[in-house]
Structure formats: structure tokens, C-alpha cells
Steps between C-alpha positions, in 0.01 A plus 500: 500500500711460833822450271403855313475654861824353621719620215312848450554469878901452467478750213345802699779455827747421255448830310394687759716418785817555267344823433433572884850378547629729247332855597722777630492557864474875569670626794341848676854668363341440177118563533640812635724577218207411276264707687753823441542417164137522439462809692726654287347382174179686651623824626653517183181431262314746712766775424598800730121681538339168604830423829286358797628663839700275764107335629414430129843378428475230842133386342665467157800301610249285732269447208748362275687271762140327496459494163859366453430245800140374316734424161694265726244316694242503150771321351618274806085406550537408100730258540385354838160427387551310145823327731183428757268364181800265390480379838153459517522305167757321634293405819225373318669333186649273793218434672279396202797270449486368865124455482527322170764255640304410790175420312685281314651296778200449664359370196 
């Protein structure tokens, strides 16, 4: 059992911390550029009747900067917690090990 743990363990932070490792880093030039972009896509499915006026427009843009901003963290918080359960695994695949050695030296 502690030998499962240990190398799902090494397989979770493996996987997962190259995948941490690997994820963009978004810089506010592009959230921003992102947020317009998506403004744009709206304003344009709602077509010239449904325009909001310069309030509506600053709700709209603030709306989707968190919506763009929840993407990023949802996916961040992904990757962070099955990096954390490796670790975990990790922690206690050791442990077991430790535990098991010392039994058997004071045997």
C-alpha cells in the first residue's frame, strides 16, 4: 500500500506540476485584450436595437473581466489541488514507509 501511494504520489506532482509549470501566464495587457474581445463578440450578438448606453457598457465590460478572471483562477485552483493530492500521496506513501522501517528495527 505505501509503495502504491508513493508512486501515485510521484505520478500526480509529476503530471501535475509539469502541467502547472506549463500554463500560460496572462499579463493584465491581455485579460484586457480578452475582456474587449469578448465585449465585442457581445455587442455584436445583441445587434444594434439591444446597444447598452455608456453605464451598461462599464457593467458589461466589468462583468466579463470577472468572468474572464474566474477561467484563469478555475483552472490555476485545478491544477494546484490534484498537484496538492500528489503531495499528499507523496507525504504519506513516505511515511508508511518510515513507520514500516522502524517497526522492523525495533524488532
Amino acid at each position: 500500500m505505501p509503495r502504491i501511494l508513493l508512486a501515485l504520489g510521484i505520478g500526480l506532482c509529476g503530471y501535475y506540476g509539469t502541467e502547472w509549470y506549463e500554463m500560460p501566464r496572462y499579463s493584465q495587457a491581455d485579460i484586457d485584450a480578452s475582456v474587449e474581445l469578448n465585449l465585442q463578440l457581445d455587442l455584436q450578438r445583441r445587434g444594434a436595437l439591444l446597444q447598452p448606453d455608456e453605464a451598461g457598457m462599464d457593467r458589461l465590460r466589468t462583468m466579463i473581466r470577472e468572468e474572464v478572471e474566474a477561467d484563469i483562477n478555475r483552472d490555476l485552483k485545478r491544477v494546484q489541488t490534484r498537484f496538492g493530492v500528489g503531495l499528499i500521496a507523496l507525504v504519506v506513501g513516505i511515511s508508511h514507509l518510515v513507520f514500516q522501517r522502524m517497526l522492523k528495527a525495533q524488532k
